[in-house]
LUMBAPA-142518 format. One record per residue (C-alpha): residue number from 1; x, y, z. Coordinates in nm, 4 decimals, always signed. Layout:
BEGIN
{NUM, {X, Y, Z}} ...
% end
This chain:
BEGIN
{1, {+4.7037, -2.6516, -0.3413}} {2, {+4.4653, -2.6184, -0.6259}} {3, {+4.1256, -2.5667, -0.6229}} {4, {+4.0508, -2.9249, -0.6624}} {5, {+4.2241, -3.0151, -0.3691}} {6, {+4.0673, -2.6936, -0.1741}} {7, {+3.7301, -2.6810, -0.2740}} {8, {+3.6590, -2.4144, +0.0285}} {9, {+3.6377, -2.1193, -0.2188}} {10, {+3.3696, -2.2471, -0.4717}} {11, {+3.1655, -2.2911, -0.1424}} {12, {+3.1974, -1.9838, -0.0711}} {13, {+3.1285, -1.7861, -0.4075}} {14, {+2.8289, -2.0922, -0.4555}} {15, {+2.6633, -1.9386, -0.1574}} {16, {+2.7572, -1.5929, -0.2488}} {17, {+2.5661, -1.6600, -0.5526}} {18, {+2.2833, -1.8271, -0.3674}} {19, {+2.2379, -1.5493, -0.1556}} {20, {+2.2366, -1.3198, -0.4702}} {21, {+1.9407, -1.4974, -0.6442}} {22, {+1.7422, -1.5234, -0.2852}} {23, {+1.5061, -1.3799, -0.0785}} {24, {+1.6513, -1.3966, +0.2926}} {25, {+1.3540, -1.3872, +0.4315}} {26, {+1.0984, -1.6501, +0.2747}} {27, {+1.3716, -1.8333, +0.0889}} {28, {+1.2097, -1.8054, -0.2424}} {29, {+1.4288, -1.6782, -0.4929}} {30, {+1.3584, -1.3024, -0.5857}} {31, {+1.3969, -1.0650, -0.8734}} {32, {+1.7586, -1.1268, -0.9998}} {33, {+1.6425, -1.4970, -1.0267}} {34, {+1.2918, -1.4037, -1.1900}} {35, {+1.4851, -1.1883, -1.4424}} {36, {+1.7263, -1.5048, -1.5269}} {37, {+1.4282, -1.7323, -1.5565}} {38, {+1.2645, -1.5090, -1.8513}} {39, {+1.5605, -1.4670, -2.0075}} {40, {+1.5920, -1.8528, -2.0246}} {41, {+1.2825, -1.9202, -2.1616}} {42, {+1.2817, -1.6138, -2.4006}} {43, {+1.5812, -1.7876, -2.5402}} {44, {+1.4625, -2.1367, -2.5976}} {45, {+1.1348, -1.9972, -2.7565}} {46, {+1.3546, -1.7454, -2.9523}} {47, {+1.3196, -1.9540, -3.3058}} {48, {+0.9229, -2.0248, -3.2381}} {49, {+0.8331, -1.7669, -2.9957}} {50, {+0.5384, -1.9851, -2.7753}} {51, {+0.4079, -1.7815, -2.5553}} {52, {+0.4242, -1.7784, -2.1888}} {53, {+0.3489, -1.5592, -1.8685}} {54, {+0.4671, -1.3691, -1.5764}} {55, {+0.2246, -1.2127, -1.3168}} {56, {+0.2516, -0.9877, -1.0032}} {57, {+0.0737, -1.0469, -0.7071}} {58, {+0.0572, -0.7894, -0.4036}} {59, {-0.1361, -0.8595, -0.0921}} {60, {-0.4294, -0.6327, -0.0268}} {61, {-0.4467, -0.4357, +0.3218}} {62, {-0.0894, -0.6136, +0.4064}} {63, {+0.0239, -0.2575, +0.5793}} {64, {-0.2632, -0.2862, +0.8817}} {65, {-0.1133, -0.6035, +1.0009}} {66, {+0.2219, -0.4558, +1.0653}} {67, {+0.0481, -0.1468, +1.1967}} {68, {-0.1558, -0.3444, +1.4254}} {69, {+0.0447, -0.6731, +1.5021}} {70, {+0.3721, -0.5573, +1.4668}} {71, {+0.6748, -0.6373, +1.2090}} {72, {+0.6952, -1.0034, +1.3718}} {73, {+0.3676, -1.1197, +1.2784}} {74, {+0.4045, -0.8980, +0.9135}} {75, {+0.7576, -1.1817, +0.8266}} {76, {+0.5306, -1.4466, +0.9819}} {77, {+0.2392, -1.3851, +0.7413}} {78, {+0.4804, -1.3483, +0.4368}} {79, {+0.6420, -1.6265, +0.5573}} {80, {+0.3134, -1.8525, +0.5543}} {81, {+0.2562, -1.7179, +0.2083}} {82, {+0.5420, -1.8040, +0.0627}} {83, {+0.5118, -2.1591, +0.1932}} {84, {+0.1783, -2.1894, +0.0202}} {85, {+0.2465, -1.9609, -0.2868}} {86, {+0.5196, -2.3226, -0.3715}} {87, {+0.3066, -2.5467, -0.2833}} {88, {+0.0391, -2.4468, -0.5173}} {89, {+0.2188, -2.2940, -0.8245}} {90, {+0.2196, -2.5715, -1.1310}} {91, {+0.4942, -2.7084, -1.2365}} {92, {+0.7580, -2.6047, -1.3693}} {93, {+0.6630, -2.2750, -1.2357}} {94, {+0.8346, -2.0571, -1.0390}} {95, {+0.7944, -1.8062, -0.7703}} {96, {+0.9707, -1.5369, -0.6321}} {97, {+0.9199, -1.2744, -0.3821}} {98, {+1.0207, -0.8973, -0.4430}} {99, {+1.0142, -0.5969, -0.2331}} {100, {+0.7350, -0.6007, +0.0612}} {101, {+0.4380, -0.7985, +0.0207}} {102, {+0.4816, -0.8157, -0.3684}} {103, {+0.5619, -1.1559, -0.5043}} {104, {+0.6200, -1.2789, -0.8322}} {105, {+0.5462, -1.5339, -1.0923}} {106, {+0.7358, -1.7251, -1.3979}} {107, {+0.4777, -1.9510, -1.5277}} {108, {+0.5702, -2.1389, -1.8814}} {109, {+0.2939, -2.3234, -1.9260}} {110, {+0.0541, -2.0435, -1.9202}} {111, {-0.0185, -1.9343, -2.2655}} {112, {-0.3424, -1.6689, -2.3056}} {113, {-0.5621, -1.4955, -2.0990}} {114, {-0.8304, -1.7931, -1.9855}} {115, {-0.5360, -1.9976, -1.8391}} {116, {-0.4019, -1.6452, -1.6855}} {117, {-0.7265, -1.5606, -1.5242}} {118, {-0.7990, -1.9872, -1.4113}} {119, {-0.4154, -1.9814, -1.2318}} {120, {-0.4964, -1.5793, -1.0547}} {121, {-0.8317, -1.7154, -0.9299}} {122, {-0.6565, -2.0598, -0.7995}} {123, {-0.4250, -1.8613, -0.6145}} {124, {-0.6347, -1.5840, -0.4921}} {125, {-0.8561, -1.8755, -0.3401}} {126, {-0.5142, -2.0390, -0.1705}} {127, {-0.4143, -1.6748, -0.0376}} {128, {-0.6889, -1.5863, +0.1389}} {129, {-0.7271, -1.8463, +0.3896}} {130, {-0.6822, -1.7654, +0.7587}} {131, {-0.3307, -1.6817, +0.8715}} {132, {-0.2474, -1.8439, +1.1819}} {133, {-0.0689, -1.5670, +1.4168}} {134, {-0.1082, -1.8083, +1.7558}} {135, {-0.3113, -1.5929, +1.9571}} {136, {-0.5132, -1.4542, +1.6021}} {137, {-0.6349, -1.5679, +1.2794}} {138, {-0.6164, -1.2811, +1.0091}} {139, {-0.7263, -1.2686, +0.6662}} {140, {-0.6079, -1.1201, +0.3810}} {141, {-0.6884, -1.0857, +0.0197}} {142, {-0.4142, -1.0390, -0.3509}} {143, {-0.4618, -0.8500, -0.6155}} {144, {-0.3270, -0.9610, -0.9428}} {145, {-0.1232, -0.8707, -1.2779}} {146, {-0.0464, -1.0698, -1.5714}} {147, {+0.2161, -1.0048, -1.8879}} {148, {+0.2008, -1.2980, -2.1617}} {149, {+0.4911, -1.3000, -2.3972}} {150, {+0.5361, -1.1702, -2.6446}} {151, {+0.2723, -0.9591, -2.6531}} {152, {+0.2844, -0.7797, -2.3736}} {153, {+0.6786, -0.7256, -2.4530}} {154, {+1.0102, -0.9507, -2.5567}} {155, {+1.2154, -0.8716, -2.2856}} {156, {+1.1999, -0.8962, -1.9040}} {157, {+1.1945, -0.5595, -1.8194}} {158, {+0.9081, -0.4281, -2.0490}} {159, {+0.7356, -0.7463, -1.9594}} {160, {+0.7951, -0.6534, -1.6284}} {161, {+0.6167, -0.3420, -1.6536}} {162, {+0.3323, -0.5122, -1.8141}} {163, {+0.1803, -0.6841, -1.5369}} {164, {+0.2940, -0.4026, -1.3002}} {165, {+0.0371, -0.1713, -1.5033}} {166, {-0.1976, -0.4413, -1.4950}} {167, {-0.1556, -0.5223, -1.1383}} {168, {-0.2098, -0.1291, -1.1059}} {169, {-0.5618, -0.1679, -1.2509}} {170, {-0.6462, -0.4640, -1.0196}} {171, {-0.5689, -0.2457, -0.7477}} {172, {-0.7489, +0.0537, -0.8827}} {173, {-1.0472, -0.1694, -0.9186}} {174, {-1.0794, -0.2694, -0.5687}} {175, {-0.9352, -0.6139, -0.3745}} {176, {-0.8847, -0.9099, -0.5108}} {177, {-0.8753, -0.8254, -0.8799}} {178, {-0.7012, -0.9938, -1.1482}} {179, {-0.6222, -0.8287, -1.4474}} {180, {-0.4069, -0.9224, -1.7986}} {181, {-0.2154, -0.6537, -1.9452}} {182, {-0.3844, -0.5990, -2.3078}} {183, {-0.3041, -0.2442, -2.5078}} {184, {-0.6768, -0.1113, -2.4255}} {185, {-0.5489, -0.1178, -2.0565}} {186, {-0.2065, +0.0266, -2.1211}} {187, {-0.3925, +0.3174, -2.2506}} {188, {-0.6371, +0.3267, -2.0108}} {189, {-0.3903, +0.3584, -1.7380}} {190, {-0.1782, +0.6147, -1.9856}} {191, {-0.4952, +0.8582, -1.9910}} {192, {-0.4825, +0.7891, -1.5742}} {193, {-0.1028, +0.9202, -1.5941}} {194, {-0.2147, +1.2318, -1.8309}} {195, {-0.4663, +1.3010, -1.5528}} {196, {-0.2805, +1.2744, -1.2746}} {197, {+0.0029, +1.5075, -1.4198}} {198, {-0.2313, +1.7898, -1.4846}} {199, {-0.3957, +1.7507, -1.1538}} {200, {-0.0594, +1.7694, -0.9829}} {201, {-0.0349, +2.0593, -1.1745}} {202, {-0.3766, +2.2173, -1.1077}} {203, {-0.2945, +2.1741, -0.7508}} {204, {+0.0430, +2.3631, -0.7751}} {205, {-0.1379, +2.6104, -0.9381}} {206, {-0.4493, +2.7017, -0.6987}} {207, {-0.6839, +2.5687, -1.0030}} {208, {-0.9065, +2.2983, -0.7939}} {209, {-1.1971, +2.4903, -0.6626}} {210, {-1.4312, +2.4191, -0.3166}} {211, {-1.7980, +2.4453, -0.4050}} {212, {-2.0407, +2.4708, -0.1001}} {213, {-2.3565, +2.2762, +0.0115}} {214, {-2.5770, +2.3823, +0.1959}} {215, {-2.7114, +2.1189, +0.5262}} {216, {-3.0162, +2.2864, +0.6578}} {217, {-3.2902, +2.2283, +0.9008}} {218, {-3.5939, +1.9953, +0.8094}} {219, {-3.8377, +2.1642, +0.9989}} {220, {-3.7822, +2.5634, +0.8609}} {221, {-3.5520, +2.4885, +0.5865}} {222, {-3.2569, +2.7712, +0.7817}} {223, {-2.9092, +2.7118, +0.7483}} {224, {-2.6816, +2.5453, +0.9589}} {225, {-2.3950, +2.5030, +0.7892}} {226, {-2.2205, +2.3662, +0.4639}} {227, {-2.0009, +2.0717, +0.3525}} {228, {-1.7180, +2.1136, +0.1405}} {229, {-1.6719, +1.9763, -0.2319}} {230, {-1.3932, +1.9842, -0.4358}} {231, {-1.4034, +2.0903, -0.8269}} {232, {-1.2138, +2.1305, -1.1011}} {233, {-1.2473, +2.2883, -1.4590}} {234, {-0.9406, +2.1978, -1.6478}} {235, {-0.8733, +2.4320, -1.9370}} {236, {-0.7922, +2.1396, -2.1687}} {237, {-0.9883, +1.8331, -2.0246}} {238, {-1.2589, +2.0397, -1.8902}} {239, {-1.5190, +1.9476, -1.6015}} {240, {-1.3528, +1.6789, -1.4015}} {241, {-1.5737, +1.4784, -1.1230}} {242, {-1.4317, +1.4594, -0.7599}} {243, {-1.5291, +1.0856, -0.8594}} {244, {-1.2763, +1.0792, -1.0955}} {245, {-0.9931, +1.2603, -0.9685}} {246, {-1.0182, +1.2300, -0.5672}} {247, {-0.9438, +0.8863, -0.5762}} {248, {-0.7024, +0.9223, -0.8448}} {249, {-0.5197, +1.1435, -0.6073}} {250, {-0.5675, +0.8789, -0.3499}} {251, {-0.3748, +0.6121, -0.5453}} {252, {-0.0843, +0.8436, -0.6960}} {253, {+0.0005, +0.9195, -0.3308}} {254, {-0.0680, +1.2780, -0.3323}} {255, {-0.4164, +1.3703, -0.1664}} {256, {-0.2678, +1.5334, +0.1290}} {257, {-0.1378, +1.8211, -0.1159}} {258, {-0.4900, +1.8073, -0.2737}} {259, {-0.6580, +1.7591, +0.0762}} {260, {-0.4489, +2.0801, +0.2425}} {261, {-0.5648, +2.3092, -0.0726}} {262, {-0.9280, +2.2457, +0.0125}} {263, {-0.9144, +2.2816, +0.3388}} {264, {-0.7187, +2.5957, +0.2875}} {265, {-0.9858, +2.7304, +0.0564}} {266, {-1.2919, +2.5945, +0.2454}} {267, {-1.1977, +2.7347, +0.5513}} {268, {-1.0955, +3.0850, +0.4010}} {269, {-1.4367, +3.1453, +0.2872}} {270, {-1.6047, +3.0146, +0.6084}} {271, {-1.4353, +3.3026, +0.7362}} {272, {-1.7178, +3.5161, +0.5426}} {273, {-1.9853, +3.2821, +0.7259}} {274, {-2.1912, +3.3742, +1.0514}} {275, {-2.0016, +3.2429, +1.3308}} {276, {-2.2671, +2.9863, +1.3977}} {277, {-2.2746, +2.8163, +1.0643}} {278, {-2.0202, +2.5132, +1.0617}} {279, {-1.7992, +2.3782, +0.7711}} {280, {-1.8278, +2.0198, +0.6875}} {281, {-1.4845, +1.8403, +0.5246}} {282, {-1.4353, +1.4989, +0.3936}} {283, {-1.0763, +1.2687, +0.4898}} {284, {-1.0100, +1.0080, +0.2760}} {285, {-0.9383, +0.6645, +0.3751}} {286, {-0.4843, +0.7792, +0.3319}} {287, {-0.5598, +1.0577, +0.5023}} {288, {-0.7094, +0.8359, +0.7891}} {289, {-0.4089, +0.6047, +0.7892}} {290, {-0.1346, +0.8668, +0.8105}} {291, {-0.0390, +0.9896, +1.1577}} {292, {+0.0248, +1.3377, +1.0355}} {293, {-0.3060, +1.3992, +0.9143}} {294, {-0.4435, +1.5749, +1.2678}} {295, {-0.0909, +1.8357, +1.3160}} {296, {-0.1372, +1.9040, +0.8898}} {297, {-0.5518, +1.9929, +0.9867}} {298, {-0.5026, +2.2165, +1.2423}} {299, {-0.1769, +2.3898, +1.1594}} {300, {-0.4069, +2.4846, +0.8106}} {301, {-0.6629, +2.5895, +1.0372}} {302, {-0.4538, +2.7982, +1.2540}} {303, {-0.2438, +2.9669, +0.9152}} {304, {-0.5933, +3.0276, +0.8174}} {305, {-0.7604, +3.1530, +1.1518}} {306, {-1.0710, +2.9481, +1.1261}} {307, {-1.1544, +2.8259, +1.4811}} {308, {-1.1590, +2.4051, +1.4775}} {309, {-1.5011, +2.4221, +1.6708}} {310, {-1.6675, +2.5325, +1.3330}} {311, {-1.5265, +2.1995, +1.1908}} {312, {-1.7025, +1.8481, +1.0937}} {313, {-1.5404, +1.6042, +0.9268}} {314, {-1.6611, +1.3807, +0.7371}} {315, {-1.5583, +0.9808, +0.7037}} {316, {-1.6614, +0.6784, +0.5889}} {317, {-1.7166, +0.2823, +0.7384}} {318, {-1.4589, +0.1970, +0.4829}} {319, {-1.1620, +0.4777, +0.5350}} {320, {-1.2031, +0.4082, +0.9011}} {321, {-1.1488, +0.0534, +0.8735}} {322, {-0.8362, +0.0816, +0.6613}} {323, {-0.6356, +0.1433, +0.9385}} {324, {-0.8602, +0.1228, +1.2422}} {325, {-0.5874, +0.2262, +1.5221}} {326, {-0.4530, +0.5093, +1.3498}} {327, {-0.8148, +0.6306, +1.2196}} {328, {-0.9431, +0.5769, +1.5748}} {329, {-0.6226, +0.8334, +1.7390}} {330, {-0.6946, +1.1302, +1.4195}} {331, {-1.0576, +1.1194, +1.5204}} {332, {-0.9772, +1.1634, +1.8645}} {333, {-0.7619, +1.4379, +1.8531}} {334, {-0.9475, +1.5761, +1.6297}} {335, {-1.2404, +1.5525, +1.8547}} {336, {-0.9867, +1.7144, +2.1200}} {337, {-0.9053, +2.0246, +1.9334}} {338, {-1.2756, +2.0881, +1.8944}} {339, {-1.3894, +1.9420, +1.5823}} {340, {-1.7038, +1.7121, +1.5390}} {341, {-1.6707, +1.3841, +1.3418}} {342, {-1.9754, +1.2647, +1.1425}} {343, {-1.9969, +0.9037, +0.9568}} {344, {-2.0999, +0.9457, +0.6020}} {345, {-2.2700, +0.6968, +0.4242}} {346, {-2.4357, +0.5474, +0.6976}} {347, {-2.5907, +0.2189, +0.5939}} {348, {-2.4162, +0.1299, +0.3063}} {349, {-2.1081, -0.0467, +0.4823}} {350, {-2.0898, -0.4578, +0.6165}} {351, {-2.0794, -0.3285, +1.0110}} {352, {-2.1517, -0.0170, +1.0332}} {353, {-2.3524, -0.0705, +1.4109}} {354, {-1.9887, -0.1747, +1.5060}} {355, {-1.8539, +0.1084, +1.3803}} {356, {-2.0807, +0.3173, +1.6409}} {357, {-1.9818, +0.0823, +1.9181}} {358, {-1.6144, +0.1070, +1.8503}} {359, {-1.5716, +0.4879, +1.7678}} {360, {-1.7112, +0.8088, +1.9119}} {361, {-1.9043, +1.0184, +1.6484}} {362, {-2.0919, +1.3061, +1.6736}} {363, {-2.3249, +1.3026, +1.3621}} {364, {-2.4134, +0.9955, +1.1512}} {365, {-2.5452, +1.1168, +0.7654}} {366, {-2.8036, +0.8851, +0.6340}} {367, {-2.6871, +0.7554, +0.2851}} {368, {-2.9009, +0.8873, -0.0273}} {369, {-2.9301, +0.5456, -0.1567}} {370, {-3.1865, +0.5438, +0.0996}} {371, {-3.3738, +0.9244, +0.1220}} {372, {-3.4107, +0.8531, -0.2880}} {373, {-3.6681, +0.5640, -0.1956}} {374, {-3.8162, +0.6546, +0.1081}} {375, {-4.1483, +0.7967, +0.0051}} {376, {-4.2194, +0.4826, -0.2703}} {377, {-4.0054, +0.1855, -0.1102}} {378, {-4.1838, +0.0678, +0.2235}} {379, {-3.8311, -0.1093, +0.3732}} {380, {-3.6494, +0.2293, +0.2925}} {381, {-3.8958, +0.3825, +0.5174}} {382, {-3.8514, +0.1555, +0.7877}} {383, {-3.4516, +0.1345, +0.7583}} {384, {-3.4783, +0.5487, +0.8075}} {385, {-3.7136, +0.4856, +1.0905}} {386, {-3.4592, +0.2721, +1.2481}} {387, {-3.1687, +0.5247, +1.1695}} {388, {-3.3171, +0.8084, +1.3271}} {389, {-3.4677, +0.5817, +1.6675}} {390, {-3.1120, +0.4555, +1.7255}} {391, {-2.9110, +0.7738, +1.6773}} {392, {-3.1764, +0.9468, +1.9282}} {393, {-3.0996, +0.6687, +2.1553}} {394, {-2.6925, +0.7062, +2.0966}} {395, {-2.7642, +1.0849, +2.1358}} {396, {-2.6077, +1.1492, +1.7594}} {397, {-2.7114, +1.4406, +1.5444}} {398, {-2.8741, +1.2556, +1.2026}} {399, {-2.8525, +1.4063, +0.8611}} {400, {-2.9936, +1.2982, +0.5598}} {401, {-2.8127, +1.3252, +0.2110}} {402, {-2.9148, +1.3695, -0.1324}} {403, {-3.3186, +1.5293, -0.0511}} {404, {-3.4318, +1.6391, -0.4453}} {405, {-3.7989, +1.6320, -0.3464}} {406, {-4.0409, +1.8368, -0.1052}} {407, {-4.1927, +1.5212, -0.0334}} {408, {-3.9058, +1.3219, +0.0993}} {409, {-3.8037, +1.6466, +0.3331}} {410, {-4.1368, +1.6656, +0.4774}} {411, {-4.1095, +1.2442, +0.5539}} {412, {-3.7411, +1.2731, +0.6644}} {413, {-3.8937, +1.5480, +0.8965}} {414, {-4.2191, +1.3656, +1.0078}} {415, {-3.9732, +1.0973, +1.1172}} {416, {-3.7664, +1.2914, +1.3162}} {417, {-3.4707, +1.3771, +1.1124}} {418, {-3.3685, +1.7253, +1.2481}} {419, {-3.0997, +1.7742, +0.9233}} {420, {-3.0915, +1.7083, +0.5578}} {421, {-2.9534, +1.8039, +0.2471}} {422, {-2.9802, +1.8011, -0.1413}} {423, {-3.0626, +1.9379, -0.3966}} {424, {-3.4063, +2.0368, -0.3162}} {425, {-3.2802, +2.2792, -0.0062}} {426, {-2.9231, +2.3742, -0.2533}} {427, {-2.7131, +2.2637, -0.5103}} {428, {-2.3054, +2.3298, -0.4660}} {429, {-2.2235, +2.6602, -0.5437}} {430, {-1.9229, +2.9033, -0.5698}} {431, {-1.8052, +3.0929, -0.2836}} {432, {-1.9556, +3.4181, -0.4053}} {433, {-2.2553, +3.2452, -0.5417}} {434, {-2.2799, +3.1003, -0.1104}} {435, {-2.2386, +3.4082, +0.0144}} {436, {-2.5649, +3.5421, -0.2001}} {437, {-2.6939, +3.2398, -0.1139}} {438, {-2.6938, +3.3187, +0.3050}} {439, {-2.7981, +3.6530, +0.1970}} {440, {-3.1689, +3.5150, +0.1816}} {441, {-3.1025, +3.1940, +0.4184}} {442, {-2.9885, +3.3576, +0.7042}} {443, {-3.1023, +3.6566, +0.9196}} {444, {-2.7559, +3.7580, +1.0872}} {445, {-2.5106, +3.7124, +0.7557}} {446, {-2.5263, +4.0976, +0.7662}} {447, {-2.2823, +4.0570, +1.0684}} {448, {-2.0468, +3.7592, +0.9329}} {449, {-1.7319, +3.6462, +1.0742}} {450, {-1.3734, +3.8563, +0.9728}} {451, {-1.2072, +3.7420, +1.2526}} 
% end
């Protein structure tokens, strides 16, 4: 029987093949089939080379929903965007979806940057309608990177890693960005790389210092403990902000490492401190999404010997909200073990009254964006007014952040903020340069803790 006669086997290696070029869960085709599509256009365009474009787009916050809703509802979603991702592409288009919640993008008819930036914003606007879950609408944004050949490279793979080093900048930029890969952006994200290797190195190395703040009382100006910050003085680059390289360490997927040697250090020299003075710590928004975080805090505290009652740590509206279930179990353990939980940056976020409904706090730290007016802005005034009233009435401590003038201390204190700090009361300083620095702040540091 020939093949002709038993056509049974080109069924089979057909769907073979269409299983090969597809993604089993949406149905859209995925990378093989991408990489087949460039390489057919590259090839027609090979005598005039017209340009055209491939992009990468990965859905912001996508990791909640499966924390939350569960893997079910996670297909469902990618599901519902891959049905509108087709139904909105132009034509001739194509798009596939690649590992996760990263899809992809062959668009020929897409030739510079305008048309680039018009089709990311078109989509964008399709992507973040409401999801329909059946019991739950969620929304959700998508960040964007674009490659247009040839510029941005002549063959799939390089183009390839075009857009995935401009979708990289879209995502360092925040939600919702959309970026096209240009050579001032390839070497933007090179010096990140450069940065981010000698950080990993200055880490492995004990190089990234913990200054110390000092938080005081308003009404005598004594004391009562310090918060934490981390710096760094690299021998080539030199001063590096924590602005710079926290959330650097943040992206790159290593700020537990850099989180763990602070903490290590911080509490070490807390250990020189009066027993009564507490240390104050930040957690980022990955540390507040990882389920280790609480067992990596306290078995640094315990190789240390700094007891976790001397602990606050310090978060933020936004790290809380990243992943609210798993943020909400670290701060109570945390809470547990002993340690006090302040909310930084109060003010400043979209809900952050929710935020003191839904969580349990012990402090709330007025933002500085706020104390910097207060004495020549009349609605700063009231806002701080307001603060303080409602955290008396919640029972939370209040501090405020960023004092530089004897005049806003003595209003902060007039309106009943107990706690400040700035640099008016003390600037971050060295370990040593703290310890001379309780020497004339507090009356028992002749007696510190050795443990």
């Amino acid at each position: 029987m020939t093949l002709a006669e038993n056509p049974l086997p080109q069924l089979r290696q057909h769907e073979l093949q269409a299983k090969a070029y597809s993604d089993p869960l949406t149905g859209l085709g995925n990378r093989h089939r991408m990489r087949d599509k460039v390489h057919l256009l590259a090839a027609e365009r090979a005598a005039d080379p017209a340009p055209f474009t491939v992009c990468i787009a990965n859905l912001d916050g996508f990791k909640p929903i499966n924390d939350l809703f569960g893997m079910e509802a996670g297909d469902e979603i990618l599901c519902q965007v891959a049905h509108r991702l087709k139904a909105c592409i132009p034509d001739g288009a194509t798009v596939t979806r690649h590992d996760g919640d990263e899809f992809a993008f062959v668009l020929p008819l897409v030739f510079e940057r305008t048309g680039a930036e018009r089709i990311g914003q078109m989509i964008r606007d399709v992507l973040s309608a409401p999801y329909d879950l059946g019991d739950r609408n969620v929304r959700l944004s998508a960040s964007f990177g674009f490659a247009i050949y040839p510029f941005a490279g002549e063959h799939f793979e390089e183009l390839l890693k075009s857009a995935e080093t401009a979708l990289y900048r879209s995502k360092r930029r925040g939600r919702g960005q959309i970026t096209v890969y240009s050579q001032e952006i390839a070497q933007e994200m090179m010096r990140a790389t450069q940065l981010e290797q000698a950080l990993r190195h200055a880490i492995i190395s004990d190089a990234v210092d913990v200054h110390f703040q000092p938080i005081v009382r308003l009404d005598d100006g004594s004391v009562v403990g310090f918060e934490a910050l981390a710096r760094w003085n690299d021998k080539d680059l030199g001063f590096v902000s924590p602005a710079v390289f926290v959330p650097l360490a943040e992206e790159r997927g290593f700020i537990d490492a850099l989180s763990e040697t602070l903490l290590r250090k911080a509490a070490e020299a807390a250990l020189s401190w009066p027993r009564d003075l507490f240390l104050s710590f930040n957690l980022s928004s990955a540390q507040l999404m990882d389920p280790t975080t609480t067992e990596s805090i306290l078995s640094t505290l315990a190789r240390v010997g700094l007891d976790p009652h001397r602990l606050e740590f310090e978060i933020t509206e936004t790290a809380v909200m990243t992943s609210a279930d798993t943020a909400e179990r670290i701060i109570t353990d945390l809470r547990k073990a002993g340690a006090r939980i302040s909310l930084d940056d109060f003010g400043t976020g979209q809900s952050s009254l929710g935020r003191l409904r839904d969580f349990t706090f012990d402090k709330v730290k007025i933002d500085r964006a706020f104390v910097s007016r207060i004495t020549s802005d009349r609605a700063s005034g009231h806002i701080v007014r307001a603060i303080i009233a409602m955290c008396d009435g919640l029972e939370l401590e209040v501090v405020a952040e960023g004092i530089e003038q004897p005049e806003e201390a003595e209003m902060l204190r007039s309106l009943g903020c107990a706690m400040g700090q700035g640099y008016y009361h003390g600037r971050p300083a060295d370990t040593a340069s703290t310890l001379r620095y309780l020497s004339t702040h507090h009356r028992d540091f002749m007696t510190p803790d050795r443990d």
